[in-house]
N, C-alpha and C positions, 0 to 999 in steps of 0.2 A: 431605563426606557424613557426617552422623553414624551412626555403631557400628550403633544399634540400627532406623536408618530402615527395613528390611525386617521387623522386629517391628509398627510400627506399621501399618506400610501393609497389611500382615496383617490387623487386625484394624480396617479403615477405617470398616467398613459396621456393626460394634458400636459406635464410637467417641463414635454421635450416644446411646447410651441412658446413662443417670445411670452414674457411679463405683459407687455405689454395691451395684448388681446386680450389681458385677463381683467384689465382696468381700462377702457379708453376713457381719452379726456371728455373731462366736462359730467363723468357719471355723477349723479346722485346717492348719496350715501346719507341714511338716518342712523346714527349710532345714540344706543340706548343704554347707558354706561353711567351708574356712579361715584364711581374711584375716577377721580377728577386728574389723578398720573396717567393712568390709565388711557385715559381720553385723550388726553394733551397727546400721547405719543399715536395713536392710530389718528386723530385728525391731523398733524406733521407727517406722518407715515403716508396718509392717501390723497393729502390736499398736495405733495410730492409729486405724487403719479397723474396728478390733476382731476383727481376728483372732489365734489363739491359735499363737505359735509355739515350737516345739522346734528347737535347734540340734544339729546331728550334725558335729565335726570331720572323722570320715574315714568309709570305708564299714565297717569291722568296727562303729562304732558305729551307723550307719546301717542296716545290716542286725539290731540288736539292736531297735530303735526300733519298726521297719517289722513284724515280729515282735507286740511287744505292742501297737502300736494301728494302726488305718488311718487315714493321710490323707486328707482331702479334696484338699490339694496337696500337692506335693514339689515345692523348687528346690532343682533337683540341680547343682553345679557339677563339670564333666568333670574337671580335673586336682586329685588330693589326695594328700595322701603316701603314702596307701597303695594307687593303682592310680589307676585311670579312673573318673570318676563311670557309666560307660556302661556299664559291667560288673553295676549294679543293673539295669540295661532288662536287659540280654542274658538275665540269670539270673530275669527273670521276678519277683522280689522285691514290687512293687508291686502292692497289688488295684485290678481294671478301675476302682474308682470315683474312684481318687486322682487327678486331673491330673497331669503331671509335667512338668514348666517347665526345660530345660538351660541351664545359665550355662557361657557358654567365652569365652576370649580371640578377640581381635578376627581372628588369624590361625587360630584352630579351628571354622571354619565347617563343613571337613567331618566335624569331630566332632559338631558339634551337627546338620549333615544326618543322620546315621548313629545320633542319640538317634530322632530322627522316624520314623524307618524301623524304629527297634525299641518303636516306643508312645509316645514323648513329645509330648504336645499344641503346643509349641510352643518356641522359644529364643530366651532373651535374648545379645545378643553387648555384653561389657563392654568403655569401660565403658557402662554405659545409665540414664535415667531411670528413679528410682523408681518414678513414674505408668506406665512400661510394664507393671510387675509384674501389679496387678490387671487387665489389659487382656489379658497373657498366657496368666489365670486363665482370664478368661472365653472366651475363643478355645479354652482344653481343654475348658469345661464346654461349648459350643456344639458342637467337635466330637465328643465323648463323644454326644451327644444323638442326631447325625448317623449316627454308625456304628452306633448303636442301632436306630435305625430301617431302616436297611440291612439289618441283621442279621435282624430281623424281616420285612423285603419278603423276601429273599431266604430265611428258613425257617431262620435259625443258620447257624453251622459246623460243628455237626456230623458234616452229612451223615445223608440219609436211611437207616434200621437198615433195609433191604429186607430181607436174609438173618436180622434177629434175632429173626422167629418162628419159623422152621425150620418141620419137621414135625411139632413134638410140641404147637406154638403155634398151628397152623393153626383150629380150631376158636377160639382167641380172636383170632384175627385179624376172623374174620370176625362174631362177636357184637360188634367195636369197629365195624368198618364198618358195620351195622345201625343202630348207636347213633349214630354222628357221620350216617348217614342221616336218622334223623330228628330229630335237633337240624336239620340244614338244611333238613326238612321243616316244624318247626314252626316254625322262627324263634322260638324261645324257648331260654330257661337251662333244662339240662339238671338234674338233682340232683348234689352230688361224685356224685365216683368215687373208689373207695378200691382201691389197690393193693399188695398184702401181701405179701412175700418176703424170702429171709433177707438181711443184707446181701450186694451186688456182685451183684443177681439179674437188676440193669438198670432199677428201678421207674424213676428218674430218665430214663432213654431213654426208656421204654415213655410217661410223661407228657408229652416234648417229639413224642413220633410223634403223638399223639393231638390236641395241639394242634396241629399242621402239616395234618393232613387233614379238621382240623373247620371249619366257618365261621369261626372268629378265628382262624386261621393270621395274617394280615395285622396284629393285633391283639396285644397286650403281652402275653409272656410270663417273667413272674416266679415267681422260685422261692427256697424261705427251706431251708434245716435247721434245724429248731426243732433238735433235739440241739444245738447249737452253738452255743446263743442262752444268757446265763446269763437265770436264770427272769423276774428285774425289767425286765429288758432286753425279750424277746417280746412284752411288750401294745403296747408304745410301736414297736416295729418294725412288728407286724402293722396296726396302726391307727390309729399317728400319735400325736403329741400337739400341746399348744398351748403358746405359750411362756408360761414359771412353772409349768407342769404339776408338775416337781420343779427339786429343786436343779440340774441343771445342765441346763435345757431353758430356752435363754439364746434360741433362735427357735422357731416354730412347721415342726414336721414333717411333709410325708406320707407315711401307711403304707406298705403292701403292699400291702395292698387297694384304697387309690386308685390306687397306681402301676397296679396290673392292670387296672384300670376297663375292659369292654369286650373284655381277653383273658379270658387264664388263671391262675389262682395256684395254684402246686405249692407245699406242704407238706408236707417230707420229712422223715421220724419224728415222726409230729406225737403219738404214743404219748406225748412228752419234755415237751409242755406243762403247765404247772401247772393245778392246777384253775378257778384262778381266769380264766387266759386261757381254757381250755375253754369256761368259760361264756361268754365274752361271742364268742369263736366260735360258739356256736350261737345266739346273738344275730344274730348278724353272716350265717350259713345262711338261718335261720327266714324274717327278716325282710327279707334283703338290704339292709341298710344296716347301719353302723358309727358310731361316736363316738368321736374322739379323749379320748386320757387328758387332763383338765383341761378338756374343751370341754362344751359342754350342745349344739351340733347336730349333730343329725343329716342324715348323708351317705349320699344309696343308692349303691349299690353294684353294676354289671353284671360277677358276675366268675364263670367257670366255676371252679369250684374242685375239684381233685385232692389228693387226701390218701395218704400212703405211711408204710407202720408196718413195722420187719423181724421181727415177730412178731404173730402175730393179736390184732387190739384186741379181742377178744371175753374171753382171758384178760386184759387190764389191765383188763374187765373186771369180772370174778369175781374180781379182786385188791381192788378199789375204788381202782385206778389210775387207772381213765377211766372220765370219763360216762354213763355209759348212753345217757342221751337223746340224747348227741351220737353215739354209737358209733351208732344204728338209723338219725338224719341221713344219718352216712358210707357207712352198709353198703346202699345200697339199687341201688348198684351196684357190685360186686365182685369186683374180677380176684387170682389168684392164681398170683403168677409161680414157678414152681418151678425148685428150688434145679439147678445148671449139671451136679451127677452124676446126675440123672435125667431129662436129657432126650437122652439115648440118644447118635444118630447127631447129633444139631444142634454137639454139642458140634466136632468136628472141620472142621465149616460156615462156624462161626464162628471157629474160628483160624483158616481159611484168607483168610477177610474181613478179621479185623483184621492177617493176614499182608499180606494186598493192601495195605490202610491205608497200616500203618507203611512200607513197601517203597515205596509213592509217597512219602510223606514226606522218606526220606531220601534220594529218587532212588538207589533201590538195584535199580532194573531188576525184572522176575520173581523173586518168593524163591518157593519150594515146600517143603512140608515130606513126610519118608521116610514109609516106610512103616512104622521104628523109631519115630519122631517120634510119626507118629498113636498109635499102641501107646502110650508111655509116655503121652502125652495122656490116651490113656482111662483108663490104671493109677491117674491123681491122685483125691484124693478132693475137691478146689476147694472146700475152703471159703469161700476167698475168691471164689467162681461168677466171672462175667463179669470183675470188677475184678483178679481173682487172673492168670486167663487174659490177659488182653492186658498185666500188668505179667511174666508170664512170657517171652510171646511178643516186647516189645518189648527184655528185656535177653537175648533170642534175637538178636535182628536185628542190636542193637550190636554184642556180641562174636562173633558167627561172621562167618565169612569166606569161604564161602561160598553155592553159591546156593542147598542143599538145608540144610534144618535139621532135624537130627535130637532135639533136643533134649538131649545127653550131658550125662549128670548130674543128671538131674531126679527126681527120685524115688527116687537110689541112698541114701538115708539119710546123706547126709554135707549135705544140704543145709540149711541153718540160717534158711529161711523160715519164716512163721508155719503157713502152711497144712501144713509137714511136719511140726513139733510137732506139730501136732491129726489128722495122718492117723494112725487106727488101726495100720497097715501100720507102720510108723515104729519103731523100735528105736534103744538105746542104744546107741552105740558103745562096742566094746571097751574103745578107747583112753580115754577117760573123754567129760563132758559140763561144759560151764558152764551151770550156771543159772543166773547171774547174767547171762552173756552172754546169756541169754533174755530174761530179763525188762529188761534193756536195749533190746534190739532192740522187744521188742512196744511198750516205751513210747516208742520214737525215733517206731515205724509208727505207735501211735496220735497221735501231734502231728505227724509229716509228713499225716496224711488228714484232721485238724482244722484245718490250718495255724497249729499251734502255740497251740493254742485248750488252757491248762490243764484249764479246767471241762469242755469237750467231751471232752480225751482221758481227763481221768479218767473220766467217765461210759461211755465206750467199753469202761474198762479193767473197771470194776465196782470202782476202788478211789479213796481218798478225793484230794481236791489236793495235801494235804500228802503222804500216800503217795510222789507223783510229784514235789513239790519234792524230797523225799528222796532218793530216786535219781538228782536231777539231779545234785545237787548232790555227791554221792559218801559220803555219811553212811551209817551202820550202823545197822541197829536196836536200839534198847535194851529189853531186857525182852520177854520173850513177850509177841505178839497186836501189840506197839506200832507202830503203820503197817501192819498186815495191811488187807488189801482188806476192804471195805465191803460189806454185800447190793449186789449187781448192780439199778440202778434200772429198767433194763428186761428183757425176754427175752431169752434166748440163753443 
């Protein structure tokens, strides 16, 4: 029996469409291999069919890789000098769009079972046919496709936010349900909706609730962080391009707005776009259709479109940060989620929700929190609102033990979160402080919440790239002002 015969037979009923669709040019490929023959023939094998590969000998390099750019594939091989190739799936390392392809020996099948069971689309068992490789590819892209559309039938994993209007929400709950009333009354596209609150306030949940109870629940729901996007990059994201559009648009792409055709497009801080995408975003409103960068046709477009800013677009207004014309587009339906210390009693609602959450999650039976717990809860000032809140609550559930959690330690001023820097309440300690241990920390948080996105965390930061290479890197400043932060490019 050959090695890799339950690879093929895998993917039988692809088998009959061209080579070709299983590889197009220009793909990205990480291969994570080190038997150096090995490698020489799969990067000759796919850099053939024109695909573009990087080789990683072990996973400290493979984790550095994975970091600065996303693949389209990963072939990960399980055993390398420095651990298990499997220890990438487990720790979550890879974005949903990459495929990841396991390579193991002939006797480690139930390792590469145990890649599949933690996200890997498919595995090769060596040694195998080259020609398995692309065939692999396209069995991740196929099932990626698949779980998509599940995800969608079935309304996400997130899970329905029932509890996450509370009481203080109740009056925009019910002006959402009027509105998704008659979108399914008129059987037409509704105008956006813009949704404005400071960061962590939930706009991103409040956008996926809205599309789950409207008519295109059933229907694509995509969602961009422009903040996140660097500027050149957002026109070609939102709207596609054609290939030769620029130097490195080696195939033709589509947007967002195709991909959404028929759902929803969420645009979260769309405050962060440049002017130039602005415009052809209200292009793209007005008119409902778009045009790829380098294309002359036009494509319409059936896409409900939700927009979210963590400060009012009305001041990137009055800055001459943002459009006008496109700000009265966004504004003609306007929810305004308020910040997690003002919304009273909901606050204590919802830790007990996301207390439920996390407690199924970890098969951790009933947790309950004191009546200390609530108290210190409400003493916080959450800056960080919802996102602050359930990263509180979930390194509650890790290290207590057990069923009641009172919260100890939260708020006693020894605490070295960001949200306790910025609570008023908040004091020096006697003993002394590091500031540099601060400004550490803020910058580790801004690139854990960008995922390591330089241009996004510095923009978060309100200070410049080089700033933040600075610091990475362990350098000093030379000369007053030299690396001091930059004007903050948005509110806050």
């Amino acid at each position: 029996m050959r090695p890799n015969r339950g690879i093929i037979r895998g993917v039988d009923r692809l088998s009959s469409q061209p080579l070709e669709s299983a590889l197009p040019r220009g793909t990205t490929v990480l291969l994570l291999e080190d038997d150096a023959v090995l490698s020489r023939r799969l990067v000759s094998f796919l850099e053939a069919r024109g695909g573009e590969v990087t080789i990683a000998r072990n996973l400290a390099e493979a984790r550095r890789l994975v970091r600065e750019e996303c693949y389209d594939y990963a072939l990960v091989d399980m055993h390398l000098p420095d651990g298990l190739g499997l220890a990438l799936l487990r720790d979550g390392v890879f974005s949903e769009n990459t495929g990841v392809v396991a390579m193991t020996a002939y006797g480690g099948i139930a390792q590469a079972v145990d890649a599949v069971r933690l996200g890997a689309g498919d595995y090769l068992t060596k040694p195998f046919e080259l020609e398995a490789v692309p065939l692999a590819f396209l069995r991740c892209r196929t099932l990626r496709r698949a779980t998509r559309r599940d995800e969608q039938r079935s309304g996400g994993g997130d899970g329905e936010p029932e509890l996450f209007f509370g009481e203080s929400l109740a009056e925009m709950r019910s002006q959402l349900e009027q509105m998704l009333e008659a979108e399914r009354r008129l059987l037409t596209r509704l105008p956006p909706l813009l949704i404005e609150g400071e960061t962590g306030t939930g706009k991103s949940l409040l956008a996926r609730w809205v599309h789950r109870r409207g008519p295109r629940a059933n229907r694509p729901f995509v969602s961009l962080n422009c903040a996140a996007l660097p500027e050149l990059l957002a026109e070609s994201e939102l709207f596609g391009h054609e290939r030769g559009a620029f130097t490195d648009a080696k195939q033709a792409r589509v947007g967002l707005f195709e991909a959404a055709d028929g759902g929803t497009l969420f645009l979260d801080e769309v405050g962060a776009l440049s002017a130039q995408t602005q415009a052809k975003l209200l292009t793209a409103v007005e008119e409902g259709s778009i045009r790829r960068l380098g294309g002359t046709k036009t494509t319409p477009v059936d896409v409900r479109l939700v927009a979210a800013n963590n400060c009012p677009l009305g001041e990137l207004v009055a800055q001459g940060l943002f459009r006008e014309d496109l700000f009265h587009r966004l504004n003609l339906l306007r929810l305004l989620l308020p910040p997690l210390r003002e919304r009273g009693a909901d606050l204590v609602v919802l830790a007990r929700q996301l207390l439920a959450g996390l407690a199924n999650r970890y098969r951790l039976g009933t947790l309950t929190i004191s009546a200390e717990g609530e108290a210190r809860l409400r003493a916080q000032a959450w800056r960080g609102n919802i996102r602050e809140l359930a990263h509180v609550i979930e390194r509650a559930v890790i290290f207590n033990k057990r069923k009641t959690i009172d919260f100890e330690g939260l708020g006693d001023g020894t605490s070295r979160s960001v949200a306790d820097w910025l609570n008023p309440a908040w004091k020096l300690p006697e003993t002394g402080f590091s500031i540099d241990g601060v400004i550490t920390d803020l910058i580790n948080t801004a690139l854990r919440e960008t995922e390591g996105n330089i241009s996004a965390a510095a923009r978060r930061l309100g200070v410049t790239r080089d700033y933040l290479r600075y610091h990475q890197g362990g350098g000093r400043m030379e000369g007053e002002g030299k690396g001091t932060p930059s004007r903050p490019e948005s509110c806050g």
